[in-house]
N, C-alpha and C positions, 0 to 999 in steps of 0.2 A: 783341310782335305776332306772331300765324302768318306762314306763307308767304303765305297766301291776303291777309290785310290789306296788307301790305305792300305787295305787286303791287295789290290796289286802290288804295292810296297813290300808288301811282308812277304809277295811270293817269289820275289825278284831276291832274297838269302839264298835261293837252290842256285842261283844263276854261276854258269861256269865259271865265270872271268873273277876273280880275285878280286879286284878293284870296283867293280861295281856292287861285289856282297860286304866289301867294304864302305864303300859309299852310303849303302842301303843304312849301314847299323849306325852311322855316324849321325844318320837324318831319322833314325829311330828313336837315338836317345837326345835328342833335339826338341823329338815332340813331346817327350815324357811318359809319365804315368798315364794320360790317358788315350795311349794305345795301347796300353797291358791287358785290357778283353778281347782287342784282336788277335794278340799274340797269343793268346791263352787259347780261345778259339782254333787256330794255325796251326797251335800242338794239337790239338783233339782231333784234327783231320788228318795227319800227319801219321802215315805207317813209316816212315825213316826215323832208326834211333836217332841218328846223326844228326836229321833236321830239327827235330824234338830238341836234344841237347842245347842245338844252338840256341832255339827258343827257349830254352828255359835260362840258360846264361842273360839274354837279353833281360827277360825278364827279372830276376834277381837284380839285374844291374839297374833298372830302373827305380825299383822298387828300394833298393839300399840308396840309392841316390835324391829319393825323396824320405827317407828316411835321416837321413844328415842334413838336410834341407830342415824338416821339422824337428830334430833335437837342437838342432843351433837356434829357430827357433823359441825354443821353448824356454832356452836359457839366456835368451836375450830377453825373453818378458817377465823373468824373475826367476825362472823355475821353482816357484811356489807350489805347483797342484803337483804332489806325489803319484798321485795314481796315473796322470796324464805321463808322466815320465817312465813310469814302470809300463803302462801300456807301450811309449814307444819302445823300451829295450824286447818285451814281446811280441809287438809286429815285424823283428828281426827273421824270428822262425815263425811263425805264425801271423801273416799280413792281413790275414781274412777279420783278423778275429777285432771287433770292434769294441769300443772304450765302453759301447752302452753297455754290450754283452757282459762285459766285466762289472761294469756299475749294478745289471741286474743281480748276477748270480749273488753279488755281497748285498745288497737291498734285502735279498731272501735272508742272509745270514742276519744282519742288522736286526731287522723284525723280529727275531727270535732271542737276540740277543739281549735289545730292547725291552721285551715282557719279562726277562731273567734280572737284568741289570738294572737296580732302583737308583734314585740320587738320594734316598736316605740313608743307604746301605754304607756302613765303614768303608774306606776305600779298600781293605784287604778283601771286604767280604765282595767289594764288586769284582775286585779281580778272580778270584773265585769262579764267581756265578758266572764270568765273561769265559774263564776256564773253564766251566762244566758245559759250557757251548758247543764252542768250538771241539774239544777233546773228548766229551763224556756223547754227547746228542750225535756230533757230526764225524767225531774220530779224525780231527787232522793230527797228524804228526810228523815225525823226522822221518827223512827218507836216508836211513842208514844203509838198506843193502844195494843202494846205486846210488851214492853222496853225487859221483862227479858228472850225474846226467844233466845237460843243458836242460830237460826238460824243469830241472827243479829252479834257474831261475826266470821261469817264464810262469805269469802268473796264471795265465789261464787253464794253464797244466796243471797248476797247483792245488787252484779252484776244482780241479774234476776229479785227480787220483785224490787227493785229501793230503798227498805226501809231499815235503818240499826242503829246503834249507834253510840254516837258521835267519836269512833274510826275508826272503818270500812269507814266512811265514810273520814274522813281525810285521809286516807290509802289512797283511791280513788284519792282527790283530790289533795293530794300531789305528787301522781306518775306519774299524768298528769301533774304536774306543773313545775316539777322537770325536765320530758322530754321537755318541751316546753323552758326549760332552766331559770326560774323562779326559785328566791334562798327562795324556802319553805321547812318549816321544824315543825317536829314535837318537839309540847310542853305539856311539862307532868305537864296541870294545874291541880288542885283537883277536883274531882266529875265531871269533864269536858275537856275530852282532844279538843286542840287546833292547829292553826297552829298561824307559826309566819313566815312573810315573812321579811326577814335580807338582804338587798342590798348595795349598796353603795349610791344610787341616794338621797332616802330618809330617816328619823329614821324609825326604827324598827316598825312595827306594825303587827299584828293578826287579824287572820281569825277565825270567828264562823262557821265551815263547817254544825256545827247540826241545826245550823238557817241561811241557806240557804246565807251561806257565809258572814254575815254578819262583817265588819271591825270595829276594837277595837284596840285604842290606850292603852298605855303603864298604861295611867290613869284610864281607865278603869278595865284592871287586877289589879291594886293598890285595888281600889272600891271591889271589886268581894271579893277579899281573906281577905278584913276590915270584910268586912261578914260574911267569914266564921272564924274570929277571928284567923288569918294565920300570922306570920311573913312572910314578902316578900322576901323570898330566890332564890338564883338565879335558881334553878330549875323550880321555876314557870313562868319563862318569857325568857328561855334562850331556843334552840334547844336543842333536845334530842337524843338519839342512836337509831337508829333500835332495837337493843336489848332491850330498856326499852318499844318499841312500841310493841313489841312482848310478854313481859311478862306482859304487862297492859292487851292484847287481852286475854292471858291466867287468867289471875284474873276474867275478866269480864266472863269468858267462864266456868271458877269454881261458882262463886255465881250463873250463872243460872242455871248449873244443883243441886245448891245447895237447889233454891228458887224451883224449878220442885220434889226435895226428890229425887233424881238420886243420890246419896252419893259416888256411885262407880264409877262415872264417874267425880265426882268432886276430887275423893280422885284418878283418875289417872291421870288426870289434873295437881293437886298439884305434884305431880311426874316429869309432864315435865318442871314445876316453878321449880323444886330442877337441873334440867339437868342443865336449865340457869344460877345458882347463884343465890345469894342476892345481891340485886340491893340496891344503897345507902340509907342509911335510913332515913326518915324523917317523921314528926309527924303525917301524911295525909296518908287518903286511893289514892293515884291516881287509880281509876277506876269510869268507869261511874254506874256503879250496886248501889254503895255507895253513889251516888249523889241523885238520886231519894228518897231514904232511907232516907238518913239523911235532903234533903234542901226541900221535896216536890217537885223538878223538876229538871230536867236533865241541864237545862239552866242557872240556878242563876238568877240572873240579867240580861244576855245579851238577850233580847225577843224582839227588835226592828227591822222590818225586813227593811231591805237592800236595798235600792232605787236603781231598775237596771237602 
């Protein structure tokens, strides 16, 4: 269709009759994604709330529609790249915002982190120096006085206020860590996601990223999950998928529109949790929404902060 048909498509939604403004939106979402500048355009011209609404429903519909298109996708070709999967649970609320844009803003942190972070350095000491980065230079941390804002797991929000949850913010420092050639990796504890750096040099040990990287041995996680009356299975201490990092961001992204009465946003959510699969099953919520709920803090026990 030209430009000109198009825009007469889109103006034929005011049209009286029922049935042909239903027709209109049937052969709207027909075309796809790329009439969402004329729609967009349609609202800008548009002094009718009414018309506007309609257009903006059209348009989310589109746009979530390509959006389960590309998470299915993504996890048919491995769901390997983390960041491309956390971009798409981001382009949920934020469609504009582009994977470069994301790739840049952590480029800038990377560089920085890079002239801090040596490969001769102990691994503690790199965790450290990756922790006087991030927290001391750039001041990211927990967003405790607004835990259950969506905005905390979208990472582009994350990247700008500096505040997020205990996911997003592991996302962050794992993807710097992982560039800098540092073997971190995400661990899918309960009511607190973790990292766990797994090398050769020394045993295994964890990263508290939402307490400002704070290091936790093995003994520790033991402690933590006595707590929470947890049998110690190897889920809780071992690296995890991209994919289970991805469906934890979408759980935590469903309870806040859940805890907001947003129902329709949680209930498309759970839609793009059904793209992914059922993930292995085990007697815990891993999400952090569930943490706060259930233990009164996002933290557990690990509250000791970190000696840079």
């Amino acid at each position: 269709m030209t430009n000109k048909e198009l825009k007469a498509l889109i103006s034929l939604l005011d049209d009286e009759d029922p049935g042909v403004v239903e027709h209109v939106q049937r052969k709207i979402v027909e075309l796809g994604e790329t009439i969402t500048p004329f729609l967009e355009e349609a609202w800008e011209e548009s002094l009718d709330p009414d018309h506007q609404k309609k257009l903006e429903d059209l348009i989310h519909d589109l746009q979530f529609e390509a959006l389960l298109r590309r998470m299915k996708a993504w996890k048919e070709e491995g769901a390997s790249d983390l960041l491309y999967g956390m971009w798409l649970v981001n382009t949920y609320q934020y469609p504009d915002v582009s994977l470069e844009q994301l790739k840049q803003t952590l480029a800038e942190l990377y560089y920085e982190a890079w002239v801090n972070v040596r490969p001769e350095m102990h691994p503690y000491d790199q965790v450290k120096a990756l922790n006087h980065v991030l927290f001391k230079l750039h001041h990211f941390g927990a967003n405790t006085k607004n835990f259950h804002a969506p905005a905390n797991s979208m990472l582009n929000q994350v990247l700008e206020s500096k505040r997020g949850n205990p996911l997003t913010l592991c996302v962050i420092y794992m993807t710097l860590a992982q560039k800098l050639g540092l073997p971190v990796y995400g661990v899918n504890l309960p009511n607190l996601f973790i990292l766990t750096f797994k090398g050769d040099v020394l045993p295994q040990f964890y990263i508290n990223v939402y307490n400002r990287g704070l290091i936790l041995s093995k003994s520790d996680i033991d402690n933590y999950l006595l707590q929470l009356n947890l049998n110690p299975i190897d889920i809780f201490y071992e690296p995890c998928e991209p994919i289970d990092i991805v469906r934890r961001a979408l759980r935590n992204l469903s309870l806040s529109y859940e805890k907001l009465n947003e129902l329709e946003k949680a209930t498309e959510i759970e839609k793009l949790l059904d793209v992914l699969g059922v993930e292995p099953t085990t007697s815990h919520r891993t999400s952090e929404e569930a943490g706060e709920d259930e233990e009164g803090t996002e933290d557990g026990d690990f509250t000791d902060e970190e000696d840079e």
